[in-house]
MDAnalysis code that builds the backbone (N, CA, C; Angstrom):
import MDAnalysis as mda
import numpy as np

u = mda.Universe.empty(363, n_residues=121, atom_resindex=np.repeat(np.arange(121), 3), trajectory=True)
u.add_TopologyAttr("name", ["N", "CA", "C"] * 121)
u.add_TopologyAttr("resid", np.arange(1, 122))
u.add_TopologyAttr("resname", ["UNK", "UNK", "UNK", "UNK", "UNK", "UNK", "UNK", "UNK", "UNK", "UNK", "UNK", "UNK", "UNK", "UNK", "UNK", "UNK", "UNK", "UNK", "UNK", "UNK", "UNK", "UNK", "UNK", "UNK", "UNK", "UNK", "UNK", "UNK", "UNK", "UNK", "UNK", "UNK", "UNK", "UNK", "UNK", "UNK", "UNK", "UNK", "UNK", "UNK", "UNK", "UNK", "UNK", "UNK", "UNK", "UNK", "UNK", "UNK", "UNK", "UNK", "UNK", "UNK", "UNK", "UNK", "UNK", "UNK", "UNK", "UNK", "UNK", "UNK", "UNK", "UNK", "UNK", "UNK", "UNK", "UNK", "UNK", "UNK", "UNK", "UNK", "UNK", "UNK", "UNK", "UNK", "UNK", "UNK", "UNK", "UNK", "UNK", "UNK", "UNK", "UNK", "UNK", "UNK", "UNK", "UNK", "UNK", "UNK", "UNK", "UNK", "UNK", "UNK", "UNK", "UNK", "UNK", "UNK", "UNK", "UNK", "UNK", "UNK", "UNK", "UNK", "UNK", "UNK", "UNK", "UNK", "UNK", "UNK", "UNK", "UNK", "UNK", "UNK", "UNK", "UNK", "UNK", "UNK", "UNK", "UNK", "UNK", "UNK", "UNK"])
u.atoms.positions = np.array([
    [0.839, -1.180, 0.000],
    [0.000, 0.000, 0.000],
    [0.878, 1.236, 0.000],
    [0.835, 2.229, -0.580],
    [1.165, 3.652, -0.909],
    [1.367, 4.403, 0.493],
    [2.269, 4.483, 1.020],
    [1.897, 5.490, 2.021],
    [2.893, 6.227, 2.338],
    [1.752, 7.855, 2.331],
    [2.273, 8.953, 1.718],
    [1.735, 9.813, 3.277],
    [3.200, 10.920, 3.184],
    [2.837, 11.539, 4.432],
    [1.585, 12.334, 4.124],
    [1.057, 11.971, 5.369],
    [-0.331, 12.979, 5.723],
    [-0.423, 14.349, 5.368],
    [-1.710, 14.985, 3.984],
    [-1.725, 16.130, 4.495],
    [-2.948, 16.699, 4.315],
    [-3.313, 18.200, 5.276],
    [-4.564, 18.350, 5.470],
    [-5.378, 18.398, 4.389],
    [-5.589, 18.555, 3.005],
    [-6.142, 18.269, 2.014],
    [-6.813, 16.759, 1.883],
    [-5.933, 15.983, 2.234],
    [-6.055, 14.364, 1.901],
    [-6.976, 14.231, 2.872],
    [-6.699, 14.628, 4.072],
    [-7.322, 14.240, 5.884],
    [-8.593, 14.703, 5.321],
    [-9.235, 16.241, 5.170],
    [-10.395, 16.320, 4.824],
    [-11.107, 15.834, 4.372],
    [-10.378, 15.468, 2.786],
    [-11.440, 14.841, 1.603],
    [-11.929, 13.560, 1.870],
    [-10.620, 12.491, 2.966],
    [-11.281, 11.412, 3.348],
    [-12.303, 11.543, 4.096],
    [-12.601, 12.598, 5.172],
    [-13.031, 12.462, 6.389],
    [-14.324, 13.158, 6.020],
    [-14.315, 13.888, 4.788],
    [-15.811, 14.334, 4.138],
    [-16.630, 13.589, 3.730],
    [-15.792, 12.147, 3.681],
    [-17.411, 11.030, 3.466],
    [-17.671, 10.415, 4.822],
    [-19.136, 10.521, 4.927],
    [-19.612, 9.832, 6.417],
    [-19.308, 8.285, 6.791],
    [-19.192, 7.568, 5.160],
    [-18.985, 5.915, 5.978],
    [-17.606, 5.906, 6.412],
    [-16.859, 6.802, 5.639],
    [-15.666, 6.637, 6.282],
    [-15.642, 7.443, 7.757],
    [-16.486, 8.411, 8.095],
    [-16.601, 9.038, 9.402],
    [-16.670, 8.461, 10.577],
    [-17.650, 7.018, 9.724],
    [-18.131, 5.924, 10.916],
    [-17.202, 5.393, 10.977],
    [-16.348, 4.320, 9.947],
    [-15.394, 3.729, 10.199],
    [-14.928, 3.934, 11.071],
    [-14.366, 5.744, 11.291],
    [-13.301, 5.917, 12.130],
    [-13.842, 5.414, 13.642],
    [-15.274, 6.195, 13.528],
    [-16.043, 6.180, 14.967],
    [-16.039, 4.889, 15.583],
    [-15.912, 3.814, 14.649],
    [-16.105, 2.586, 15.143],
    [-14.725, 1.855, 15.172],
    [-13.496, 2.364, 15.211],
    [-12.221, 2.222, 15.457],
    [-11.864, 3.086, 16.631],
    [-12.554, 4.001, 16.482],
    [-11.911, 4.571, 17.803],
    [-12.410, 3.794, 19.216],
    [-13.289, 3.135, 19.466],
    [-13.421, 1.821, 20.463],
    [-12.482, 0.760, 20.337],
    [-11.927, 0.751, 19.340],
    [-10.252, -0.306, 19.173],
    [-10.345, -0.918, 17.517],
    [-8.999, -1.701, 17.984],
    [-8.763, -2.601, 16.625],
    [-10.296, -3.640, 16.056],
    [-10.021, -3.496, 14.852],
    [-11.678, -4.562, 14.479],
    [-10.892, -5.190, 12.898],
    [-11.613, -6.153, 12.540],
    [-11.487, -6.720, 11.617],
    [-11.913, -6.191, 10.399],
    [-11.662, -6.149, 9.341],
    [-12.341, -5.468, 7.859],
    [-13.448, -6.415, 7.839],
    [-13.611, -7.444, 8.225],
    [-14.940, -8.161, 7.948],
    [-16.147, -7.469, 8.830],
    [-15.379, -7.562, 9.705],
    [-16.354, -6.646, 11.485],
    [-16.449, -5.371, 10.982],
    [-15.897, -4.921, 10.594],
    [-16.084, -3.297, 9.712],
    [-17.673, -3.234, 9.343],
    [-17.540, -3.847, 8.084],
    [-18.397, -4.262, 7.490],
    [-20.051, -4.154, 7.855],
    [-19.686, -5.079, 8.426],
    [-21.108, -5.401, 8.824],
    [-22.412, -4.557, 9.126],
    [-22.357, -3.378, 9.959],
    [-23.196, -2.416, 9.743],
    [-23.429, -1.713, 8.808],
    [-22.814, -1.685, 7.508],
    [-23.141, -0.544, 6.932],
    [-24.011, -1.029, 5.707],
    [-24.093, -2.120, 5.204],
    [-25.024, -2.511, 4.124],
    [-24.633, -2.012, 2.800],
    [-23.684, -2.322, 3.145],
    [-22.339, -2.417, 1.679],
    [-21.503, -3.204, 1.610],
    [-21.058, -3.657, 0.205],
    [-19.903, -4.766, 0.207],
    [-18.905, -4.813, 0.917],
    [-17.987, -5.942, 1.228],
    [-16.824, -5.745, 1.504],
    [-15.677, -5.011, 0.873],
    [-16.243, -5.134, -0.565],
    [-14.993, -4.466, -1.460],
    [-15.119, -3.226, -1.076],
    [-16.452, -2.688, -0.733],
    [-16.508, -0.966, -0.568],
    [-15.908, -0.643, 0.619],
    [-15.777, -1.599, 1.495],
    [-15.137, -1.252, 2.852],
    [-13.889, -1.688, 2.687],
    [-13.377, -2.199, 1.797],
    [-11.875, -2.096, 1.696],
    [-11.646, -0.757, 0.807],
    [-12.211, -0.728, -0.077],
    [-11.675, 0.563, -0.849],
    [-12.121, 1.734, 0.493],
    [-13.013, 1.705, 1.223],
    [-12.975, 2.873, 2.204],
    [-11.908, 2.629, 3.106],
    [-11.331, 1.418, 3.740],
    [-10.097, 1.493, 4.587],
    [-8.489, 1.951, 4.006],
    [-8.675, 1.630, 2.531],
    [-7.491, 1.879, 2.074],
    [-7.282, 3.639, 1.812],
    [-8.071, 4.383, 1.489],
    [-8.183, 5.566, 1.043],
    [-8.310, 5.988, 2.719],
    [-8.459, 5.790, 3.826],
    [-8.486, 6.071, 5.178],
    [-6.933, 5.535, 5.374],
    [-6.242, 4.649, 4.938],
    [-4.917, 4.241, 5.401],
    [-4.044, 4.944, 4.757],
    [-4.004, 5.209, 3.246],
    [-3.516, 6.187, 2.253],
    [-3.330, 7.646, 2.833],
    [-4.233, 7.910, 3.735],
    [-3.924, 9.356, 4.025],
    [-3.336, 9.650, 5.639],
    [-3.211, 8.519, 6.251],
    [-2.683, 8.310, 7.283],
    [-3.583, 8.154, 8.487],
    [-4.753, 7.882, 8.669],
    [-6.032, 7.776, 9.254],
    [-5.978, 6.574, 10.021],
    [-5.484, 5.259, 9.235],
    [-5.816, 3.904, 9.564],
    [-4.621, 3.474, 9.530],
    [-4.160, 2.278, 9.981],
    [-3.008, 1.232, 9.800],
    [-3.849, 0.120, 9.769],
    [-3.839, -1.170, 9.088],
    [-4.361, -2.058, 8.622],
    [-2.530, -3.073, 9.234],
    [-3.527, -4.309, 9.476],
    [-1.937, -5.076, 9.354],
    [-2.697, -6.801, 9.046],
    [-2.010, -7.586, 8.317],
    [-2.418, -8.544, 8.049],
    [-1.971, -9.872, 8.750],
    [-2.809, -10.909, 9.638],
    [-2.743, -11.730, 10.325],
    [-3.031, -12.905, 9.560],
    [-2.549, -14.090, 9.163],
    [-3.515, -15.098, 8.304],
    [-4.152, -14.324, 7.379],
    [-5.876, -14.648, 7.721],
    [-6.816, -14.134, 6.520],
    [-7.344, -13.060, 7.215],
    [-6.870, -12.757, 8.332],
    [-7.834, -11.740, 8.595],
    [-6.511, -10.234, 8.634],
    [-7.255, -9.150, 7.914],
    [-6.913, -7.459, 8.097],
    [-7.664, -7.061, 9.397],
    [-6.824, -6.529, 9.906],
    [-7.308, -6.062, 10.995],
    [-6.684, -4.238, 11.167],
    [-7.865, -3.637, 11.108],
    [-7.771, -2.207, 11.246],
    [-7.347, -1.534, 12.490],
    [-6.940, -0.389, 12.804],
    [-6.858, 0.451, 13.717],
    [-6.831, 1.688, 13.492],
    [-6.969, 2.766, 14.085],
    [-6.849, 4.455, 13.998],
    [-5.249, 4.501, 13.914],
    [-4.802, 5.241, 13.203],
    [-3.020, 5.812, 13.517],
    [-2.977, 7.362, 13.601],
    [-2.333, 7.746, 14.426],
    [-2.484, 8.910, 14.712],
    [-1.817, 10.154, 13.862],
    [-0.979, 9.569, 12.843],
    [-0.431, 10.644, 11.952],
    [-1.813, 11.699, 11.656],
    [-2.149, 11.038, 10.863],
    [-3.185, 11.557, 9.936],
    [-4.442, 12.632, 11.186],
    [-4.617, 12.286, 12.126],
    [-5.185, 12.560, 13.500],
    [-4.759, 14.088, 14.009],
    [-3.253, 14.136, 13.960],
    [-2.449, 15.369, 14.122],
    [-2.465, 15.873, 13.451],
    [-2.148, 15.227, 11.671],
    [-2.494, 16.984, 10.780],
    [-3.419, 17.455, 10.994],
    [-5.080, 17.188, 11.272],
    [-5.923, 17.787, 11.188],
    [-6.291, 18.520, 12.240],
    [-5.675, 17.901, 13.608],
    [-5.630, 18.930, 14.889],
    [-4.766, 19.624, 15.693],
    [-4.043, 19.774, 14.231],
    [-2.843, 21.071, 14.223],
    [-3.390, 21.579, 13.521],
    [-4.055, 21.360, 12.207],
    [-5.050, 22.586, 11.692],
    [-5.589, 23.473, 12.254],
    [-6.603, 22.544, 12.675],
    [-7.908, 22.959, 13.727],
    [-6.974, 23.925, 14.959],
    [-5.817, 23.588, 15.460],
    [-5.407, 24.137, 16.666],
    [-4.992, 25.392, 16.419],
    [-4.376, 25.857, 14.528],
    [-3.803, 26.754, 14.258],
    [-4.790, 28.181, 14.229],
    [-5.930, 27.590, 13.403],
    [-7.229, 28.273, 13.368],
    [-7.437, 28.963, 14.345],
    [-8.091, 27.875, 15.414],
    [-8.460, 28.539, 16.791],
    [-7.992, 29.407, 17.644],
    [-6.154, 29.466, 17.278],
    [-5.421, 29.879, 17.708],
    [-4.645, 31.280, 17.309],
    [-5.315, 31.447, 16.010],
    [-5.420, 32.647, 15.380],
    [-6.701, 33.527, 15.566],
    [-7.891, 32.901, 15.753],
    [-9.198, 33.717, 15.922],
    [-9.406, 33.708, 17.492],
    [-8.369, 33.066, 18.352],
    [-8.264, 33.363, 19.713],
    [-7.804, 34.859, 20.107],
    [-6.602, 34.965, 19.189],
    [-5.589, 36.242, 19.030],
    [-6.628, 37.226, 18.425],
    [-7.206, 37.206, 17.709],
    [-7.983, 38.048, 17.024],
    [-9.183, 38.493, 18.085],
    [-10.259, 37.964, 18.677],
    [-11.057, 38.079, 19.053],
    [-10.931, 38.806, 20.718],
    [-9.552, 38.451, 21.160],
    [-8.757, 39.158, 22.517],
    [-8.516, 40.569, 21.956],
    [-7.839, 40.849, 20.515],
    [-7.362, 42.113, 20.390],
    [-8.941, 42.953, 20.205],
    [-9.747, 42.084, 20.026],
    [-11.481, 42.829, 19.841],
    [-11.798, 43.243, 21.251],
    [-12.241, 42.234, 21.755],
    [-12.243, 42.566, 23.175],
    [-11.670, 43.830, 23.906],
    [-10.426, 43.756, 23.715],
    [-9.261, 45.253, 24.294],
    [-9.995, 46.452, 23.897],
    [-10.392, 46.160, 22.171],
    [-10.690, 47.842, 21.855],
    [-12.074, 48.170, 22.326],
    [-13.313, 46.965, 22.263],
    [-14.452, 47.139, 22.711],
    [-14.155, 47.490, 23.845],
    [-13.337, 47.403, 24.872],
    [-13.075, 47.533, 26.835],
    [-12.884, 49.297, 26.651],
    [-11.987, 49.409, 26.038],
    [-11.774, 50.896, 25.894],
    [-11.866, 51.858, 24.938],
    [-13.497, 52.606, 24.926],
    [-14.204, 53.185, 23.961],
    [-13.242, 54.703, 24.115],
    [-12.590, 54.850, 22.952],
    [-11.533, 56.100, 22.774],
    [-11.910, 55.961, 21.183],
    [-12.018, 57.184, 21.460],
    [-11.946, 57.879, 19.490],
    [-10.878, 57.747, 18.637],
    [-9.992, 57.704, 19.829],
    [-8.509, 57.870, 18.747],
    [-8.519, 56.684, 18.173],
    [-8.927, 55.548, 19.020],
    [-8.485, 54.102, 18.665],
    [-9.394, 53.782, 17.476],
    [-10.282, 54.344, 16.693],
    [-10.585, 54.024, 15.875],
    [-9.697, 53.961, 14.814],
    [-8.725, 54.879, 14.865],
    [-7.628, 55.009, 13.347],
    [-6.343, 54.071, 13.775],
    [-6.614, 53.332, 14.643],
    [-6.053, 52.214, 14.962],
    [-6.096, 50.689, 14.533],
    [-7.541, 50.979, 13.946],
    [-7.864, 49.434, 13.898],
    [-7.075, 49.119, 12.554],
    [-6.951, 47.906, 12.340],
    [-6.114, 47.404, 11.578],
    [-7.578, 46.360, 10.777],
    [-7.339, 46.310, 9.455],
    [-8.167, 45.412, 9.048],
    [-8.015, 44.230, 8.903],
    [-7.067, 43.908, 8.829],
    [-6.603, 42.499, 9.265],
    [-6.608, 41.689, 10.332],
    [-7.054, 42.539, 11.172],
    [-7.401, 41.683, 12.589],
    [-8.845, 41.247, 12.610],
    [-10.113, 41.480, 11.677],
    [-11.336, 41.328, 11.593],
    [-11.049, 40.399, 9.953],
    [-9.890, 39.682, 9.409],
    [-9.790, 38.846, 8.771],
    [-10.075, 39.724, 7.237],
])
């Protein structure tokens, strides 16, 4: 299997389809079998392999093979790009929304030719 470092483009587009949403949801209670995968969703197996592989491809899943059975898990690469995204975001409209705060606290005229437009994005 192809595997290519994680990046937030890939993380999204997988994580924008819901069976793969579940997948995850139902890995994140632990390791399961691609057959055990399966079973709830009322789709082939092939579709749940092509959904584990495109979840492993982007760094989401690790799959490892025992005998006949694949057995899935969450890997956390793919886990971190997206909540270093998410952390960067928040962490910019944290900064932003404090420097709002400051000027709303202290109503001065002058500070209007202060504002910067880039701090309201």
């Amino acid at each position: 299997m192809d595997h290519k470092e994680p990046t937030i483009d890939r993380v999204f587009q997988a994580l924008g389809d819901p069976t793969r949403r579940a997948i995850m949801e139902k890995l994140s209670e632990g390791p399961v079998s691609v057959s055990r995968l399966a079973e709830p969703f009322g789709i082939t197996l092939a579709a749940v392999v092509q959904h584990v592989q495109i979840l492993e491809e982007c760094g989401l899943v690790h799959t490892e093979k025992l005998g006949r059975v694949r057995t899935c898990s969450i890997e956390a690469a793919g886990l971190q790009v997206a909540a270093q995204w998410i952390a960067d975001r928040r962490s910019l409209w944290d900064r932003r929304l404090d420097r709002l705060t400051e000027f709303l606290a202290e109503p001065d005229e002058s500070a209007l030719d202060e504002i910067n437009p880039e701090w309201l994005g």
